[in-house]
MINU-40792 format. One record per residue: residue number from 1; residue in one letter; chain; x, y, z of N, C-alpha, C, O, CB in turn. Coordinates in steps of 0.2 Angstrom, whole numbers, plus 5000, padded with zeros to 4 digits. Glycine has a CB too. Layout:
BEGIN
NUM A A X Y Z X Y Z X Y Z X Y Z X Y Z
...
END
This chain:
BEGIN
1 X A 5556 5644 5511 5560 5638 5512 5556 5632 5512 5550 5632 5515 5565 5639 5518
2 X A 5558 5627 5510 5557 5620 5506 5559 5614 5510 5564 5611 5507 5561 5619 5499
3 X A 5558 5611 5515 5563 5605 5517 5559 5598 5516 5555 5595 5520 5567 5607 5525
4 X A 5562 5596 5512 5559 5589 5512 5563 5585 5514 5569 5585 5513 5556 5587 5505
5 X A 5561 5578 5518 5561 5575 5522 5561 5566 5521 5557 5563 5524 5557 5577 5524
6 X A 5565 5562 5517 5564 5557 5513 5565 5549 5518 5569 5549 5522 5570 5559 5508
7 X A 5561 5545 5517 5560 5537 5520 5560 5534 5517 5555 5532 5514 5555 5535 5523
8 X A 5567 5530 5516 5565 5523 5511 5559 5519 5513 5556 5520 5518 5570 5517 5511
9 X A 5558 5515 5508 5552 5510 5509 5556 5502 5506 5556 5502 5500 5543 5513 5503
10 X A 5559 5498 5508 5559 5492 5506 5557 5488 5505 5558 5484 5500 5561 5490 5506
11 X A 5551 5486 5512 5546 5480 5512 5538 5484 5512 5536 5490 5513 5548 5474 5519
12 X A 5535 5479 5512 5528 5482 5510 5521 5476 5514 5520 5470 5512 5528 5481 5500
13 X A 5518 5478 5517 5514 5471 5520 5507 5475 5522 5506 5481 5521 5518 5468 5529
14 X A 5501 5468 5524 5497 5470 5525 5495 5468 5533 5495 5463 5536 5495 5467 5520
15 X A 5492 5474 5536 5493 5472 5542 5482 5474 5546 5477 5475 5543 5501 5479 5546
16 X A 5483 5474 5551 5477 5478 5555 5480 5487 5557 5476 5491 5559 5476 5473 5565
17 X A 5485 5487 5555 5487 5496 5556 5494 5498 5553 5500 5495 5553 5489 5499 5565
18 X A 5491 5503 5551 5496 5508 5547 5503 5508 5550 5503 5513 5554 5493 5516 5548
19 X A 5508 5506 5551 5515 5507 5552 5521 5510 5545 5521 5509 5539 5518 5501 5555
20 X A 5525 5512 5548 5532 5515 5545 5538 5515 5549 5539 5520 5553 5532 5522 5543
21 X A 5543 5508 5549 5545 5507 5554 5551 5502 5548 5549 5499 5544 5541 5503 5559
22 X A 5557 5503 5550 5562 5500 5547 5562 5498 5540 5563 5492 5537 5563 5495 5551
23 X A 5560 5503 5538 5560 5501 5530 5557 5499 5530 5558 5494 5526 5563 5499 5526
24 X A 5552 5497 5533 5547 5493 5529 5539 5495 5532 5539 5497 5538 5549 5484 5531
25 X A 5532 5495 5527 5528 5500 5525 5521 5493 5529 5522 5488 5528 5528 5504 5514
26 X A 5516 5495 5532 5511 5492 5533 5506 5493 5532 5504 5498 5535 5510 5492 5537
27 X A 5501 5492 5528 5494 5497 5526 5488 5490 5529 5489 5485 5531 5492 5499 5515
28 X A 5484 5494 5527 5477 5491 5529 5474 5487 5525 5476 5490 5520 5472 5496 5531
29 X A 5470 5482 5523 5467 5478 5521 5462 5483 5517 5461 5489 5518 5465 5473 5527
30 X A 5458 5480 5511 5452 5482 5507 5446 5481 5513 5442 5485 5513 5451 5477 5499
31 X A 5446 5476 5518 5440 5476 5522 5439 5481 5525 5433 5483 5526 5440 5472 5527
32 X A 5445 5485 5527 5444 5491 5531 5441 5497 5530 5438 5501 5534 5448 5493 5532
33 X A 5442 5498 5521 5438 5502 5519 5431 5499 5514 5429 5503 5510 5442 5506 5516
34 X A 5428 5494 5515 5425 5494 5509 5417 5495 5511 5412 5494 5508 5426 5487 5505
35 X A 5418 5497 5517 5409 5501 5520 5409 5507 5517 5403 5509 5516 5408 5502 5529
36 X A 5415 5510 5514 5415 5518 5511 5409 5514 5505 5403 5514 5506 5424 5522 5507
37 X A 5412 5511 5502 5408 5510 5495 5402 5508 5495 5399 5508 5490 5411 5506 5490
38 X A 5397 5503 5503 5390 5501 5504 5389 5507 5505 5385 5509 5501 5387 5495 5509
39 X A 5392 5512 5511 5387 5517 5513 5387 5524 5513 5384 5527 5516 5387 5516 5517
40 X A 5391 5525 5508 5395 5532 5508 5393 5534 5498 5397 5532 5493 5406 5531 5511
41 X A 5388 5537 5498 5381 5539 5490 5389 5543 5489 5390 5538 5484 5370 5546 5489
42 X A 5395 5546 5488 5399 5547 5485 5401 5541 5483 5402 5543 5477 5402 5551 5487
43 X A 5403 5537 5483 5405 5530 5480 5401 5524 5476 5403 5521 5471 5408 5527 5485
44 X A 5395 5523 5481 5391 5518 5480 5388 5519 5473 5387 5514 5469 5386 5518 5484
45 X A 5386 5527 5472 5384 5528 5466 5387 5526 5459 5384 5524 5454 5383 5533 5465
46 X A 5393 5527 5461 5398 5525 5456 5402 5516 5454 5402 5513 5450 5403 5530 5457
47 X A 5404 5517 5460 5411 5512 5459 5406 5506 5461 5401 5507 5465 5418 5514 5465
48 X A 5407 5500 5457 5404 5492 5460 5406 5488 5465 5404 5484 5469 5404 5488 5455
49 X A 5414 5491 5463 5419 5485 5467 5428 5490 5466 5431 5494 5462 5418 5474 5460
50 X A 5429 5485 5471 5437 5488 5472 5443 5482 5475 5443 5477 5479 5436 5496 5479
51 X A 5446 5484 5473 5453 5480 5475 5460 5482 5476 5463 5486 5473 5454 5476 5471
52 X A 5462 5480 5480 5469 5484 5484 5475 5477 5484 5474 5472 5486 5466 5486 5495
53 X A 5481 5479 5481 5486 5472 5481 5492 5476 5483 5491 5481 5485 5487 5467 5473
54 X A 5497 5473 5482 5505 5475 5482 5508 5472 5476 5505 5468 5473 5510 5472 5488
55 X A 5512 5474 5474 5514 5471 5466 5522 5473 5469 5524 5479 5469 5510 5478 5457
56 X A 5526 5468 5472 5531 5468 5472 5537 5470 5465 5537 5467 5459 5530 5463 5475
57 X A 5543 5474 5467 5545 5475 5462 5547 5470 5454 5548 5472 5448 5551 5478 5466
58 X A 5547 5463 5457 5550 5458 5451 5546 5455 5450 5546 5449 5447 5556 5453 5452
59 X A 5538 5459 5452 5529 5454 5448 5524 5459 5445 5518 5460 5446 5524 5450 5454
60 X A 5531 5462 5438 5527 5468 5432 5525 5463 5429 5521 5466 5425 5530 5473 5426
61 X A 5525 5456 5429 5524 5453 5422 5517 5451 5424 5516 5445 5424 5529 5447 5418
62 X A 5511 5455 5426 5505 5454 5427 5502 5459 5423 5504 5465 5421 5504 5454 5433
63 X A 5493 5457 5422 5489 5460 5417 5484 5466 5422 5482 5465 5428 5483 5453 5413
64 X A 5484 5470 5419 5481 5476 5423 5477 5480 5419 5477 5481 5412 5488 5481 5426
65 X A 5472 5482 5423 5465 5489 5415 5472 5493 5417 5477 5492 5420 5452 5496 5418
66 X A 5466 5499 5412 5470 5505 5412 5472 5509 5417 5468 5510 5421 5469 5509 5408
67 X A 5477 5512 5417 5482 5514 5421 5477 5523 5421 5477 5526 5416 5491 5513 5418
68 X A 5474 5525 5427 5474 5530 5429 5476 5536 5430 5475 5541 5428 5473 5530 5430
69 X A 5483 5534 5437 5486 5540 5439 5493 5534 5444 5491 5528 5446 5479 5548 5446
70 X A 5498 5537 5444 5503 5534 5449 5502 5540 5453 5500 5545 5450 5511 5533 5446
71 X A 5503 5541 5459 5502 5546 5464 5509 5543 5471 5509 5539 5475 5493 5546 5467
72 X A 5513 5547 5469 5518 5549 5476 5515 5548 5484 5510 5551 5486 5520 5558 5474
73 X A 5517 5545 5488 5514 5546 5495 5518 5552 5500 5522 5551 5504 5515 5538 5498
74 X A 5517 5558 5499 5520 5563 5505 5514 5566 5507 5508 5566 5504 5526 5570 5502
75 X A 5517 5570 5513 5512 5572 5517 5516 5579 5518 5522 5580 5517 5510 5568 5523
76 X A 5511 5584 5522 5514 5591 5526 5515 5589 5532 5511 5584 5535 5509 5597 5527
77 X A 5520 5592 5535 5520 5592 5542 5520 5599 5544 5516 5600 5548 5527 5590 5544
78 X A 5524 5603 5542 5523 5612 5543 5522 5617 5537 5527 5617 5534 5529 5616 5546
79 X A 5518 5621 5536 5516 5624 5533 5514 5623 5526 5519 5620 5524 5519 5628 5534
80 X A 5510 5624 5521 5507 5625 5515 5513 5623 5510 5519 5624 5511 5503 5632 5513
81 X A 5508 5620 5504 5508 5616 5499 5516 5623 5497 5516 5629 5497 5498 5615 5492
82 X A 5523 5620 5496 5528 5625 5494 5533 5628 5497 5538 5631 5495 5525 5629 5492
83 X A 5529 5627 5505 5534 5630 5511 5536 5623 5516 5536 5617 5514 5530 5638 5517
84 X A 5538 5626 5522 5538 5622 5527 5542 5614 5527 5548 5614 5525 5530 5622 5528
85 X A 5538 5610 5529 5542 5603 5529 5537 5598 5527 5531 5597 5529 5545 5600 5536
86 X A 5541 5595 5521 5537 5590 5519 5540 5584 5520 5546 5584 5520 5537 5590 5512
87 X A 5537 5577 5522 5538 5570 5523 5538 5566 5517 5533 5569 5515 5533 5566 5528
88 X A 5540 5562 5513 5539 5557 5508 5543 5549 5508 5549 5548 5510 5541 5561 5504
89 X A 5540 5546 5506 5540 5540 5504 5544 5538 5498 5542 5538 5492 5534 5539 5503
90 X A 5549 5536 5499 5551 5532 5492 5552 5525 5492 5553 5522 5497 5557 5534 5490
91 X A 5553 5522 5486 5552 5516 5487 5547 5512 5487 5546 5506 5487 5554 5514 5491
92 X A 5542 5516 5486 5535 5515 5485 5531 5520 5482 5532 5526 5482 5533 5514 5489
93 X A 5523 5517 5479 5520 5524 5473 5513 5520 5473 5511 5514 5474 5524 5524 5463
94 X A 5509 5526 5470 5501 5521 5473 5498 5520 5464 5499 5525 5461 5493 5528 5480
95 X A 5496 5516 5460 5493 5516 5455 5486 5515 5455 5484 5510 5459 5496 5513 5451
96 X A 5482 5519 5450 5476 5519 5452 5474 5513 5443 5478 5513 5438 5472 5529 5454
97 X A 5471 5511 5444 5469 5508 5438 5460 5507 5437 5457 5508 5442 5473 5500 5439
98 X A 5458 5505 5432 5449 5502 5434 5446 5501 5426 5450 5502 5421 5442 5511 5439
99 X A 5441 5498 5425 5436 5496 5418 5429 5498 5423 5428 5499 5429 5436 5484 5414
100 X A 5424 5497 5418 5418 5496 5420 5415 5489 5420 5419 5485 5417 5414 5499 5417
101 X A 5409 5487 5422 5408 5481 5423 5406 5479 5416 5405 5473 5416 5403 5479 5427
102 X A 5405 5482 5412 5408 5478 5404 5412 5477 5402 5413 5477 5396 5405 5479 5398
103 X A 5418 5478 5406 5425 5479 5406 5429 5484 5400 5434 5483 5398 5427 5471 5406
104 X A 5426 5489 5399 5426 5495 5394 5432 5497 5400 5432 5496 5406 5417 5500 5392
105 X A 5436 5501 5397 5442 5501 5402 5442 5510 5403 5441 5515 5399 5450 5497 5397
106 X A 5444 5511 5407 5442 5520 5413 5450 5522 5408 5455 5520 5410 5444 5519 5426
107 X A 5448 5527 5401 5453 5529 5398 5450 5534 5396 5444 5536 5398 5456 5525 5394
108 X A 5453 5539 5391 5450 5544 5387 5456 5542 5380 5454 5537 5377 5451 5553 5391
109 X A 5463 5545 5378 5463 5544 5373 5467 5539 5369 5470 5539 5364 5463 5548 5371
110 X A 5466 5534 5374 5470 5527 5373 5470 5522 5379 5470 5524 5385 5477 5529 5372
111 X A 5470 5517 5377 5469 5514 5385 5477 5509 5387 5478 5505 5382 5461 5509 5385
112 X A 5480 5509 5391 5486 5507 5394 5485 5500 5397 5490 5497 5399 5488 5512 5399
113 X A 5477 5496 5397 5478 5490 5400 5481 5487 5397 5483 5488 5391 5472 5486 5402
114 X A 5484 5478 5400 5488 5474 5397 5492 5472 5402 5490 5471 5407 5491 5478 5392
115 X A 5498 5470 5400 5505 5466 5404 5507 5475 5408 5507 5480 5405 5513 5460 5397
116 X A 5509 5474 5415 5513 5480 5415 5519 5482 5415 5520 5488 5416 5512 5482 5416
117 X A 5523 5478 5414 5530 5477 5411 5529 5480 5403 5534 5482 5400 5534 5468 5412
118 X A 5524 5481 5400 5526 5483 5390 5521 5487 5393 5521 5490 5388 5524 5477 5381
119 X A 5517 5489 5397 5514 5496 5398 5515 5502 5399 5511 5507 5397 5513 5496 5400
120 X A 5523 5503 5404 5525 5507 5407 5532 5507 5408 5535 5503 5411 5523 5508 5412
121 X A 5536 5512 5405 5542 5514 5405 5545 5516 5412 5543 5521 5415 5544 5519 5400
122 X A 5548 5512 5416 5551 5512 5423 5554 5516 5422 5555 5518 5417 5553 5507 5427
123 X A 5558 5518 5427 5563 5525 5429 5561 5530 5425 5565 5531 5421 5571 5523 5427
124 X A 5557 5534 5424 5558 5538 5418 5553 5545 5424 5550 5545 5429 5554 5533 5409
125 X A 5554 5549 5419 5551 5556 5426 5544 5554 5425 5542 5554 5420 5551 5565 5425
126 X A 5541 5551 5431 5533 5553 5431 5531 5544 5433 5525 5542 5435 5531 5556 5420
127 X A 5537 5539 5430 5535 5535 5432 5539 5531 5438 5545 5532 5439 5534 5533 5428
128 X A 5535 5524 5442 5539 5523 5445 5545 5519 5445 5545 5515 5440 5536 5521 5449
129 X A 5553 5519 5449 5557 5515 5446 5556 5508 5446 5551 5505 5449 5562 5516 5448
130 X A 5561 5504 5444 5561 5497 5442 5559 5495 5451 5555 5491 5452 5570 5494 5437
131 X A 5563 5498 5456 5563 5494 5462 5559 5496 5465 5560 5497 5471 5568 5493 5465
132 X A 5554 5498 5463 5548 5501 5468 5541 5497 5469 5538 5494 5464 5546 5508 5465
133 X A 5541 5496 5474 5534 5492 5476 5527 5496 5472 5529 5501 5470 5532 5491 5486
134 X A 5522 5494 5472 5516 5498 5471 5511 5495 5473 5510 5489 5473 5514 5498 5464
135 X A 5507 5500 5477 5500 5499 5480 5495 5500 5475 5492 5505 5475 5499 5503 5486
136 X A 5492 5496 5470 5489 5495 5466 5481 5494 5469 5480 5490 5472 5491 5490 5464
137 X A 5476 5499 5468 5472 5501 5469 5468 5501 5461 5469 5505 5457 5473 5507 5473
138 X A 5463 5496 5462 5460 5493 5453 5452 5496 5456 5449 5495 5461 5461 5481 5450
139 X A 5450 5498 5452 5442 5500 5451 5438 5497 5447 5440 5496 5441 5441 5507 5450
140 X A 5430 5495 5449 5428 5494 5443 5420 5496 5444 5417 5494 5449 5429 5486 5439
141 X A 5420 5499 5441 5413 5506 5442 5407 5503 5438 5406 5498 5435 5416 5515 5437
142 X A 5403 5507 5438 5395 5504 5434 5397 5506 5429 5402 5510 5428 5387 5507 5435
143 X A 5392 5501 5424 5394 5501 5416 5392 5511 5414 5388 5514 5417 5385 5494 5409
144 X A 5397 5513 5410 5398 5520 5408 5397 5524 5412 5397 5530 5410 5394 5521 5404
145 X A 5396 5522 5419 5400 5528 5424 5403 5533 5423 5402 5539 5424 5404 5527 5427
146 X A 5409 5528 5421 5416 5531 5419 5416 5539 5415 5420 5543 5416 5420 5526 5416
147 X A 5412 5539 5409 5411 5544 5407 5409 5552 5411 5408 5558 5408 5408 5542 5404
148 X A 5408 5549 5417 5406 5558 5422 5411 5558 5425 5414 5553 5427 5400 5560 5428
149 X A 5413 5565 5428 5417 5568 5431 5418 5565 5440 5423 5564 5443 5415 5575 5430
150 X A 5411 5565 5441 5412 5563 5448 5412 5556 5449 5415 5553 5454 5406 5566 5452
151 X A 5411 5551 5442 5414 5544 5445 5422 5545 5447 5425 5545 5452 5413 5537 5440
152 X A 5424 5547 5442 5433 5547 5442 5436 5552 5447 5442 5551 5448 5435 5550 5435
153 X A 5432 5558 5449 5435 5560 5457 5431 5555 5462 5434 5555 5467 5434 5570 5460
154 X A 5426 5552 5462 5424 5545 5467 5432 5542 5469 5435 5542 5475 5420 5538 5462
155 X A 5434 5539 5461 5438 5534 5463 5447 5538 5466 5451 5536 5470 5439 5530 5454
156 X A 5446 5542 5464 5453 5548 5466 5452 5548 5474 5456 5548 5478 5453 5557 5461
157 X A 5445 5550 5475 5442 5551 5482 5444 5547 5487 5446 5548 5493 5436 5551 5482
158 X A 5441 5539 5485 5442 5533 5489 5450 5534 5489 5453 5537 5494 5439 5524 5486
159 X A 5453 5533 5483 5461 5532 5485 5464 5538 5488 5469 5536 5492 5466 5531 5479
160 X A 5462 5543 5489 5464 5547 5493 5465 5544 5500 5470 5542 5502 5461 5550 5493
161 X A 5459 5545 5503 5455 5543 5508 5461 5535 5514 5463 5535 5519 5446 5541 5504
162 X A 5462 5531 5508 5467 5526 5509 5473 5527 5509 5477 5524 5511 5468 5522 5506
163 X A 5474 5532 5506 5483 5535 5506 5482 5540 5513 5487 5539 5515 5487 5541 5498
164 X A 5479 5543 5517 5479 5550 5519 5480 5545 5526 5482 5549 5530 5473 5556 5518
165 X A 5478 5538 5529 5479 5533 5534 5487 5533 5532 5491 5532 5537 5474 5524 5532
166 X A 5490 5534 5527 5497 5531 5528 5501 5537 5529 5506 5536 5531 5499 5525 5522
167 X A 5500 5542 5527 5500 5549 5527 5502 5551 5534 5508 5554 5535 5495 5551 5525
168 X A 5495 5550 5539 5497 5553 5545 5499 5549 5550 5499 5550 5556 5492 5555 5547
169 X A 5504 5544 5547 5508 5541 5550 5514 5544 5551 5518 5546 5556 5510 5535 5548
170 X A 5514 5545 5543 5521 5548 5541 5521 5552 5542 5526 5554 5540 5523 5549 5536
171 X A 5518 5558 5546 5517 5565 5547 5521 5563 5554 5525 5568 5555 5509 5568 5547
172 X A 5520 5559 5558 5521 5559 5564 5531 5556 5564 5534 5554 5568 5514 5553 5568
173 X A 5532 5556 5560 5539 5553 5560 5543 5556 5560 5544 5561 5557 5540 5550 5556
174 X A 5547 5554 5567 5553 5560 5568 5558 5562 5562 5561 5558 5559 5559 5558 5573
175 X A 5557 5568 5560 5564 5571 5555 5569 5569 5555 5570 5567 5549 5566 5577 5556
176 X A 5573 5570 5560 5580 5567 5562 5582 5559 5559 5586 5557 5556 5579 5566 5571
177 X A 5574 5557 5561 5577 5550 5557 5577 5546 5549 5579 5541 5548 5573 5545 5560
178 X A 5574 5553 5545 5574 5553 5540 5581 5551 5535 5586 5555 5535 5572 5557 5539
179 X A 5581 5548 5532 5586 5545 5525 5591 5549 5522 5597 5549 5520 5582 5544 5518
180 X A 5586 5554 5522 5588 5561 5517 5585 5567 5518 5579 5567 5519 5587 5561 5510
181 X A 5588 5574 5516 5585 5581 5518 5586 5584 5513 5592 5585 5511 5588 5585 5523
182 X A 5580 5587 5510 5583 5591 5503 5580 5600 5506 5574 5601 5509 5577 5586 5493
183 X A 5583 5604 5505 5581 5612 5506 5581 5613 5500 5584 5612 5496 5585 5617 5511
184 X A 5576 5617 5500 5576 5622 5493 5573 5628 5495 5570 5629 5500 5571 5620 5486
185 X A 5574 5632 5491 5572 5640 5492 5571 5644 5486 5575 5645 5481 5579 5644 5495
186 X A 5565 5647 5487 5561 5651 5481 5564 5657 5483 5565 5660 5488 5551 5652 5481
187 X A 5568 5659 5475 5569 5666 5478 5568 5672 5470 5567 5670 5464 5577 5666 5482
188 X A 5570 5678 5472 5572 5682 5465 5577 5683 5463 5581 5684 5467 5571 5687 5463
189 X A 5577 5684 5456 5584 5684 5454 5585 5692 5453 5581 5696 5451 5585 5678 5449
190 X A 5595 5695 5454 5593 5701 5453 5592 5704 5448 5593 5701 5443 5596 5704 5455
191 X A 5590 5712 5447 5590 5714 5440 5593 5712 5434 5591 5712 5428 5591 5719 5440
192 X A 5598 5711 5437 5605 5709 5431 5604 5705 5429 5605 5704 5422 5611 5707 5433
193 X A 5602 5700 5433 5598 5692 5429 5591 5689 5427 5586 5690 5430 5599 5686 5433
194 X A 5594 5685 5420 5587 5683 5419 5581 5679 5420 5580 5673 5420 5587 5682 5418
195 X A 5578 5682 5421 5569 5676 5424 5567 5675 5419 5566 5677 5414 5562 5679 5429
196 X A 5564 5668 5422 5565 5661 5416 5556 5659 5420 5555 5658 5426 5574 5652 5419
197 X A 5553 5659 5415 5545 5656 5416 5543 5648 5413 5540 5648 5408 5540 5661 5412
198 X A 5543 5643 5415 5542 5639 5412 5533 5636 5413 5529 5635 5417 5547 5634 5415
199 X A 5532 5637 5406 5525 5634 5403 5524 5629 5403 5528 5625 5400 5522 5635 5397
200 X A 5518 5625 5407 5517 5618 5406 5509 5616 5405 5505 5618 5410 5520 5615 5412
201 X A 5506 5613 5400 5500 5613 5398 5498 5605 5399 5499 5600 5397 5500 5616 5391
202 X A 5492 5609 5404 5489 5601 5407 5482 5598 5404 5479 5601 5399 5485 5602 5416
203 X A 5481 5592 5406 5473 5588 5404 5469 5595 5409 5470 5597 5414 5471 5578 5408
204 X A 5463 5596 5404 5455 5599 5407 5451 5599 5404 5448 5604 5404 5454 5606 5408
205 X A 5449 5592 5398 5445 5590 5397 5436 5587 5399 5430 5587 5397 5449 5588 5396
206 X A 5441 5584 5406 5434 5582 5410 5434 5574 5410 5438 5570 5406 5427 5585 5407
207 X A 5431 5571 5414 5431 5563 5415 5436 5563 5418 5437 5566 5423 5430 5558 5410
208 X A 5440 5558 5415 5446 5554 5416 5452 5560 5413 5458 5558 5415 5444 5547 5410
209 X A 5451 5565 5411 5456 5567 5408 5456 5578 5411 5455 5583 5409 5454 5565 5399
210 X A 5458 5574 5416 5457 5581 5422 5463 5581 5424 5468 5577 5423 5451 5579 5429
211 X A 5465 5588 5428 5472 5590 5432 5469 5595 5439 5466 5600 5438 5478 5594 5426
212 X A 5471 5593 5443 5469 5595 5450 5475 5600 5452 5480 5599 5450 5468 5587 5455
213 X A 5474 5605 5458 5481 5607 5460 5481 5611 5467 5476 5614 5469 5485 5611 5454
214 X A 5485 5611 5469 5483 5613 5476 5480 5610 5482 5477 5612 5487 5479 5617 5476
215 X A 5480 5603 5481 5475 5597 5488 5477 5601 5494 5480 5606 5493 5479 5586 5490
216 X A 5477 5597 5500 5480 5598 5505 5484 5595 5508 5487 5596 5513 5476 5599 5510
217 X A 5486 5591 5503 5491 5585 5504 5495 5585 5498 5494 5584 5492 5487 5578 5505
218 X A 5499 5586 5499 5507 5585 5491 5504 5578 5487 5503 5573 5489 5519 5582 5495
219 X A 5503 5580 5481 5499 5577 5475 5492 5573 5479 5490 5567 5479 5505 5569 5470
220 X A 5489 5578 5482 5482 5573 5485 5477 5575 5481 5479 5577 5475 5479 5574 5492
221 X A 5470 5573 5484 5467 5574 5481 5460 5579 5483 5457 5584 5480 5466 5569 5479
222 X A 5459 5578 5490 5456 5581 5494 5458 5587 5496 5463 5588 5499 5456 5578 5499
223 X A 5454 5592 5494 5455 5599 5496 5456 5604 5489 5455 5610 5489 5463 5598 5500
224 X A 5458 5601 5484 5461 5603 5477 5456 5605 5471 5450 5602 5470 5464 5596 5475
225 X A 5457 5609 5468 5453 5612 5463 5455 5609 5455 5460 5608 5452 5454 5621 5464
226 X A 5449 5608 5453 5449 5604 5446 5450 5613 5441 5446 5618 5442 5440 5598 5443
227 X A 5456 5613 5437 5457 5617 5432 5452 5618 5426 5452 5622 5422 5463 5615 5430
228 X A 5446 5611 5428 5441 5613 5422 5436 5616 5426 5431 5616 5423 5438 5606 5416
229 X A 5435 5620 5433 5432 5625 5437 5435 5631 5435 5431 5635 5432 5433 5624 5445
230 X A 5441 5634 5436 5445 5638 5434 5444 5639 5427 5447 5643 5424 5450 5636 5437
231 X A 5440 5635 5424 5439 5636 5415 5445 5638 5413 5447 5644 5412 5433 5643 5411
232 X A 5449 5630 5413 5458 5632 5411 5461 5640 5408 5464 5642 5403 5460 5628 5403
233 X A 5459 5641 5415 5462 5650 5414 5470 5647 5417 5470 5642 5421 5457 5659 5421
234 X A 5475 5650 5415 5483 5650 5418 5483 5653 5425 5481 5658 5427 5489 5655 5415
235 X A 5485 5648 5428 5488 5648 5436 5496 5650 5437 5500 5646 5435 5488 5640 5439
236 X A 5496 5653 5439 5505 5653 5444 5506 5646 5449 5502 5644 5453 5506 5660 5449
237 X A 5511 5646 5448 5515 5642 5454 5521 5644 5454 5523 5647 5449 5515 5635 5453
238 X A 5525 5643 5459 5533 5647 5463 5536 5636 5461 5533 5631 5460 5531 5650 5479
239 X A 5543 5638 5461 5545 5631 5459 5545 5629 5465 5547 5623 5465 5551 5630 5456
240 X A 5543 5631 5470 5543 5625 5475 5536 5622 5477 5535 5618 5481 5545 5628 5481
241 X A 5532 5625 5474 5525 5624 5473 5522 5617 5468 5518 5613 5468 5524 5631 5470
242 X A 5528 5620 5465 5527 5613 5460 5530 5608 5463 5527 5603 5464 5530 5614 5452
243 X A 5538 5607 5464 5540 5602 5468 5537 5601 5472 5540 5596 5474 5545 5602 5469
244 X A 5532 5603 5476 5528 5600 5484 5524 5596 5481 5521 5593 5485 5523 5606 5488
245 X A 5521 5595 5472 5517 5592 5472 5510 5596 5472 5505 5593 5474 5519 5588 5475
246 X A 5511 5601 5470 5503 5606 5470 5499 5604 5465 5494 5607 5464 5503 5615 5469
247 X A 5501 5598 5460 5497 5597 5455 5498 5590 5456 5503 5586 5457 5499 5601 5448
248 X A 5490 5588 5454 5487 5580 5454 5487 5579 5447 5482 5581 5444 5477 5580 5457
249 X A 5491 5576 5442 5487 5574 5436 5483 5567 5435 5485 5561 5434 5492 5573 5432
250 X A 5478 5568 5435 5473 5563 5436 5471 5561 5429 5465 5563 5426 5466 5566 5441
251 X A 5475 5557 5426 5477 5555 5419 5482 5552 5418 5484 5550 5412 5476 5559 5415
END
């Protein structure tokens, strides 16, 4: 069993601590984290510079590099990626974006910078809706970085690392006071009926064009195995498995 746990998000601010309080979402400042990137050789090596904003719902008509990953904010509260209780965020979505400092833009087979109102189709599965805030998280890495595997989980890494602060808030949030309760249940079906397998074929190219699955966190990153380790052998997942978010598309 499945119970996920839903929180609107309506306002969005920048504070000294993490809150989730009356609809409305508090995060931390770029100051707070930007000693990861002087002193922490997983970042330094890579990444030059970083930036953290809000992009309120009615201010797409801004210029943005290429679009990386949108990433969902939920967390665990009880038991593994598929069971137990999950917390989530709506009303908000994190986008990861970045170039290098020749401004060569962090893509593989096309690149998505530009206005991003003509970039990205809103409401649509996969992306965020028209009314949703974004925590915009822009990278810009050393010249051709971008081309290795480990700048591009660097950058997945940091944004982790900043979501999992807002994460264990949400972890701490009474149930009860949640929006909405969704239960689901993995089950079999009897002899009599049909079972139905759905195929879904991911990025495992490498760099930029990778797919993660299993974090320790619903769509995280930390914890999680790259499918091009697994030498894109087929994985199972349970449909709740997949609705928990056991898969990162980091593309």
């Amino acid at each position: 069993m499945l119970s996920i746990k839903v929180f609107y998000i309506d306002d969005i601010k920048f504070s000294d601590k993490v809150s989730i309080e009356n609809k409305a979402l508090t995060v931390k400042p770029l100051s707070d984290y930007i000693t990861l990137i002087s002193k922490d050789a997983r970042f330094s090596k890579f990444i030059k510079n970083v930036n953290i904003s809000i992009i309120n719902p009615a201010e797409k008509n801004i210029s943005i590099n290429s679009i990386m990953d949108f990433i969902p904010i939920s967390t665990k509260v009880l038991g593994n990626i598929g069971s137990g209780i999950t917390h989530t965020l709506t009303g908000v979505v994190c986008m990861l974006t970045g170039c290098d400092e020749a401004k060569t833009q962090i893509c593989e087979f096309g690149s998505s910078d530009g206005i991003l109102e003509e970039q990205v189709k809103f409401s649509r599965a996969g992306t965020p809706k028209d009314t949703d805030y974004i925590i915009h998280i822009d990278f810009e890495v050393y010249e051709k970085a971008h081309f290795q595997r480990e700048c591009i989980n660097a950058c997945h890494e940091f944004s982790d690392i900043f979501l999992q602060d807002i994460r264990n808030v949400l972890k701490k949030k009474e149930g009860k006071t949640a929006n909405e309760r969704h239960d689901y249940e993995d089950y079999v079906p009897s002899k009599d009926k049909k079972r139905v397998v759905i195929l879904k074929q991911v990025a495992g190219q490498g760099a930029m064009y990778d797919t993660r699955v299993f974090a320790s966190e619903p769509s995280g990153f930390t914890g999680g195995y790259s499918i091009i380790d697994f030498m894109n052998m087929p994985i199972m997942l349970t449909p709740n498995e997949y609705r928990d978010g056991a898969v990162r598309a980091m593309h």
